[in-house]
LUMFISE-183922 format. One record per residue (C-alpha): residue in three letters; y, z, x. Coordinates in steps of 0.5 Angstrom, whole numbers, plus 500, padded with zeros to 3 digits. Layout:
[node "ALA", [Y, Z, X]]
...
***
This chain:
[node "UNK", [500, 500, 500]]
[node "UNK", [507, 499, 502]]
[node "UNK", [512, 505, 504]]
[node "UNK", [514, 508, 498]]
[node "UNK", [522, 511, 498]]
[node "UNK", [520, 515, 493]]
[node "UNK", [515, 519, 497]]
[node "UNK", [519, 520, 502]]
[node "UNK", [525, 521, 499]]
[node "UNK", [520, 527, 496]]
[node "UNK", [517, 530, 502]]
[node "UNK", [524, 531, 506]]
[node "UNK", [527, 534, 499]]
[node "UNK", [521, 539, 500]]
[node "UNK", [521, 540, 507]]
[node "UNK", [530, 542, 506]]
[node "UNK", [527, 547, 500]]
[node "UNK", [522, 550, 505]]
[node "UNK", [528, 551, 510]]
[node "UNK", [532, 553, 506]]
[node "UNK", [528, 559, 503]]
[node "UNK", [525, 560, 509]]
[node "UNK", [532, 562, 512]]
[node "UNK", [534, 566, 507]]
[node "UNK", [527, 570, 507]]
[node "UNK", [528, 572, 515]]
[node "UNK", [535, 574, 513]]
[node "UNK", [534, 578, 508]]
[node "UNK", [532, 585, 512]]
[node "UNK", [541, 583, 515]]
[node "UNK", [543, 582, 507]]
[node "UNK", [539, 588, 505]]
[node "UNK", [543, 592, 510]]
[node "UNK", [550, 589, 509]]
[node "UNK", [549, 588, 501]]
[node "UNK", [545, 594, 500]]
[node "UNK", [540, 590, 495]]
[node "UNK", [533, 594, 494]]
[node "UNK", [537, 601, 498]]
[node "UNK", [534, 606, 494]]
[node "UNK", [539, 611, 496]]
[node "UNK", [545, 613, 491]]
[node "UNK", [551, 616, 492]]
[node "UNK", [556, 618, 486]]
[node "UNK", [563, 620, 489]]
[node "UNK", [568, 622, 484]]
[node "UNK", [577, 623, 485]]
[node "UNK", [579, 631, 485]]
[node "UNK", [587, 632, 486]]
[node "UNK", [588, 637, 491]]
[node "UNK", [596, 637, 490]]
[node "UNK", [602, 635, 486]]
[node "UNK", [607, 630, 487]]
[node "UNK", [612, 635, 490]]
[node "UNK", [607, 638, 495]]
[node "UNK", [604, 644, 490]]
[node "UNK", [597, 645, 493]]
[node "UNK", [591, 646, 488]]
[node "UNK", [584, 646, 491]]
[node "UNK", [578, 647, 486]]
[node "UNK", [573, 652, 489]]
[node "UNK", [568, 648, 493]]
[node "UNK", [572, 643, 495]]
[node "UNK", [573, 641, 502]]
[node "UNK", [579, 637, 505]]
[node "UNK", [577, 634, 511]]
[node "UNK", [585, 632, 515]]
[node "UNK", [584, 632, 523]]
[node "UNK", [592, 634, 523]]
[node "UNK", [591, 640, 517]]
[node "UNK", [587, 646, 519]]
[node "UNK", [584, 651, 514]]
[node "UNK", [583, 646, 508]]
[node "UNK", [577, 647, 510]]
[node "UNK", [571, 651, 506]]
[node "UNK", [569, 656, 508]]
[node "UNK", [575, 658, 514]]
[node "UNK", [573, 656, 521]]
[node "UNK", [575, 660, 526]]
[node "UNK", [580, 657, 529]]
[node "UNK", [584, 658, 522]]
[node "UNK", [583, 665, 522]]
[node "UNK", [586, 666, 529]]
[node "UNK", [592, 661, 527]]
[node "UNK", [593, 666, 520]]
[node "UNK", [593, 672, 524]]
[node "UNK", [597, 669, 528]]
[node "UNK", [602, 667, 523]]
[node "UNK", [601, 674, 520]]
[node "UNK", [604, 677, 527]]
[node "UNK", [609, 672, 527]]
[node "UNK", [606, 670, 534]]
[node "UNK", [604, 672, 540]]
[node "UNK", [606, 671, 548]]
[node "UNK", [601, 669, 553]]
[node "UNK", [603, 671, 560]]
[node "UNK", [602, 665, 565]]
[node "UNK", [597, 662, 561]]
[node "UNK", [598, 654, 562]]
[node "UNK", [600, 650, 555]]
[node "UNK", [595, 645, 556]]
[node "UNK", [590, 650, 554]]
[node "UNK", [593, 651, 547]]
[node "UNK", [593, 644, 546]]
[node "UNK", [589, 643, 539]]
[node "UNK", [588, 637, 535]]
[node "UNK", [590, 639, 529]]
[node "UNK", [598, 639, 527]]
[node "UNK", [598, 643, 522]]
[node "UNK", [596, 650, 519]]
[node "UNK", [596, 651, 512]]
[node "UNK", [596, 658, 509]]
[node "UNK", [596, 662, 503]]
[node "UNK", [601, 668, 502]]
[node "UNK", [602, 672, 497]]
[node "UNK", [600, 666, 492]]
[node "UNK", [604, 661, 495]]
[node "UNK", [602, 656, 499]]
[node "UNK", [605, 653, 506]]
[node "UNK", [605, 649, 512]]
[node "UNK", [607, 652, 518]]
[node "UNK", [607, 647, 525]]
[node "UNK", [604, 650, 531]]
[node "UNK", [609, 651, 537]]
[node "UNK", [609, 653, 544]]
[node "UNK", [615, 654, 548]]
[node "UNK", [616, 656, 555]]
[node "UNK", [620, 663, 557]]
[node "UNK", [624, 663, 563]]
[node "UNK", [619, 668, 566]]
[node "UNK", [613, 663, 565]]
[node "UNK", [611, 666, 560]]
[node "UNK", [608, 662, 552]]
[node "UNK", [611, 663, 547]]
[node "UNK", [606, 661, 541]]
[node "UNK", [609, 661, 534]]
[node "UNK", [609, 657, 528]]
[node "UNK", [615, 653, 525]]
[node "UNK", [614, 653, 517]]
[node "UNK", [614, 645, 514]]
[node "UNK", [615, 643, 507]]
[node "UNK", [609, 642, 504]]
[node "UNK", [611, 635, 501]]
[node "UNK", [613, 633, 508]]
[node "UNK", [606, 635, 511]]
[node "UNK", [602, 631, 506]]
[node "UNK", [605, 625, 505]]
[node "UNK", [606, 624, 513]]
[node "UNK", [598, 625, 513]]
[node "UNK", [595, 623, 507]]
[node "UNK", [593, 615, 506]]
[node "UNK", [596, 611, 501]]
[node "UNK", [591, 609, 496]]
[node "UNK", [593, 601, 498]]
[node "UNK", [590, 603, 505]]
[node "UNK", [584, 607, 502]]
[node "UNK", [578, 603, 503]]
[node "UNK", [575, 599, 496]]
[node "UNK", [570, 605, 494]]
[node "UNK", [576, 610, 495]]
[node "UNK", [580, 606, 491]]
[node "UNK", [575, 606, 486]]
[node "UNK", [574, 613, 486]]
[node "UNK", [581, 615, 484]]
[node "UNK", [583, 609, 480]]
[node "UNK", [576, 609, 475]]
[node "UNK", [574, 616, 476]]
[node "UNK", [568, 616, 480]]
[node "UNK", [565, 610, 484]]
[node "UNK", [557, 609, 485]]
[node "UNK", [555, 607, 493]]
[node "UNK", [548, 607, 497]]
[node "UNK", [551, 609, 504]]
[node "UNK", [556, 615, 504]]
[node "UNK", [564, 614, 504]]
[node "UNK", [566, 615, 511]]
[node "UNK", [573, 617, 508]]
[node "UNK", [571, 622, 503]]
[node "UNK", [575, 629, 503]]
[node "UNK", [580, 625, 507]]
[node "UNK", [588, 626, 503]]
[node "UNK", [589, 620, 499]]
[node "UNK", [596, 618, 497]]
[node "UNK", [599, 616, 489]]
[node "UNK", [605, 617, 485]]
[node "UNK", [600, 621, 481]]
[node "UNK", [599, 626, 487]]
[node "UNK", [594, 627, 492]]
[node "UNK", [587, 627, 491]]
[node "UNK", [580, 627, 496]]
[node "UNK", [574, 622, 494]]
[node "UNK", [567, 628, 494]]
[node "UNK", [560, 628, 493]]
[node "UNK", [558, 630, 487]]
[node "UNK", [551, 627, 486]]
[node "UNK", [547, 625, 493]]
[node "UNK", [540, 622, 492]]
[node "UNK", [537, 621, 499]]
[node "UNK", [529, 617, 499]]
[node "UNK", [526, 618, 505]]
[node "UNK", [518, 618, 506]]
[node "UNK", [513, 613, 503]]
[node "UNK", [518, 609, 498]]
[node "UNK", [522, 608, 504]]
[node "UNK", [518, 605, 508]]
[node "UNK", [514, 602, 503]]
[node "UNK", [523, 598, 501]]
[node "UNK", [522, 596, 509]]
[node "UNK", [516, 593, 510]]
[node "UNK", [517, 588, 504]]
[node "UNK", [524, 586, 507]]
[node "UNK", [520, 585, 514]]
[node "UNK", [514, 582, 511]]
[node "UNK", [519, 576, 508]]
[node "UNK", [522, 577, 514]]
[node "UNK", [515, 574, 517]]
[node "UNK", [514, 569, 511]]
[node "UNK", [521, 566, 512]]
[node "UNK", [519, 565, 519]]
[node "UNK", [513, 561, 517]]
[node "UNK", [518, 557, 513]]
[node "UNK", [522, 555, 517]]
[node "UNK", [516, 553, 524]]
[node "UNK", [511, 549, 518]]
[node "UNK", [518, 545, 515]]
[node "UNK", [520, 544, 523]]
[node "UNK", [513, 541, 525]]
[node "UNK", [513, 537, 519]]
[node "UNK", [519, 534, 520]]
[node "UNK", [518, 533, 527]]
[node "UNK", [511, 529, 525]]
[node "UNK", [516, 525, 521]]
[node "UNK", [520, 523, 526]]
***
């Protein structure tokens, strides 16, 4: 028989189909990670407002607030907060010839309670004319503080945004940039963890197995399409 267009035309529309999927099944297991398709791991995450627009603090109990600058947001207090408060309650301390480089600390800020009202205070350190340090505090408006630390929410990653414009937001990978301030007209607000569902074990591994078995499959594909078309040629 003569040669037949039609056949031809057939099997090289197969050997395109069989590379095409071929492909997409050895890259599955990288879709999977960055699409998160088939992760069972869930994590629900919900807006909490931790301060009004003119600066007023408000942290519900159980709530942590995770800023670099801020020490004593946290829950419970860290050592380091409760050297700070007691510091501030002194009204500061004097360090004979110890060099201010050891005084140094990453944070800027340290926020205190007293008498139910809340401050910021701005850490300070001056040196005396004798050599000495002078370690105190400087009080700064709270509005002042948070807005210079917080992120606004245009700038917020898509899931932060989500949390606080919806209320909640649902993900398989943890947010990075929960508990972190975040910065709207209505106030200030932190994205937290309210439900976390973490699959390790068997299903796990069984969700990991099938993505490198496509895998394998896909490579399979792509060498019977790559024989056949070289036969072809």
């Amino acid at each position: 028989m003569g040669w037949s267009p039609s056949g031809s035309s057939d099997a090289r529309y197969r050997q395109w189909v069989g590379l095409l999927v071929g492909v997409l099944l050895l890259a599955n297991p990288l879709v999977v990670g960055v699409t998160d398709v088939g992760d069972p791991d869930r994590y629900r995450y919900e807006a909490i407002q931790v301060a009004s627009p003119d600066g007023t603090v408000d942290v519900p109990a159980g709530i942590d607030v995770r800023e670099r600058e801020i020490l004593c947001l946290q829950t419970p207090p860290t050592r380091a907060c409760m050297v700070e408060r007691a510091i501030i309650e002194r009204g500061g301390i004097t360090y004979d010839g110890l060099p201010r480089q050891i005084l140094t600390a990453d944070y800027t800020y340290v926020y205190d309670e007293i008498d139910g009202t809340d401050r910021f205070y701005r850490v300070t350190t001056t040196e005396t004319s004798t050599g000495e340090i002078d370690y105190s505090h400087e009080r700064v408006a709270n509005q002042q503080v948070l807005r210079s630390v917080a992120t606004p929410l245009q700038r917020a990653p898509r899931g932060v945004q989500t949390a606080i414009e919806s209320g909640s937001y649902v993900t398989s990978d943890p947010l990075e940039a929960a508990e972190t301030l975040v910065r709207t007209e209505q106030g200030y607000y932190v994205v937290h963890a309210t439900e976390v569902h973490e699959t390790s074990g068997e299903r796990l591994l069984v969700v990991r197995a099938l993505q490198w078995v496509a895998g394998a499959v896909g490579v399979f594909l792509i060498y019977r399409s790559g024989v056949r078309a070289g036969r072809r040629g």
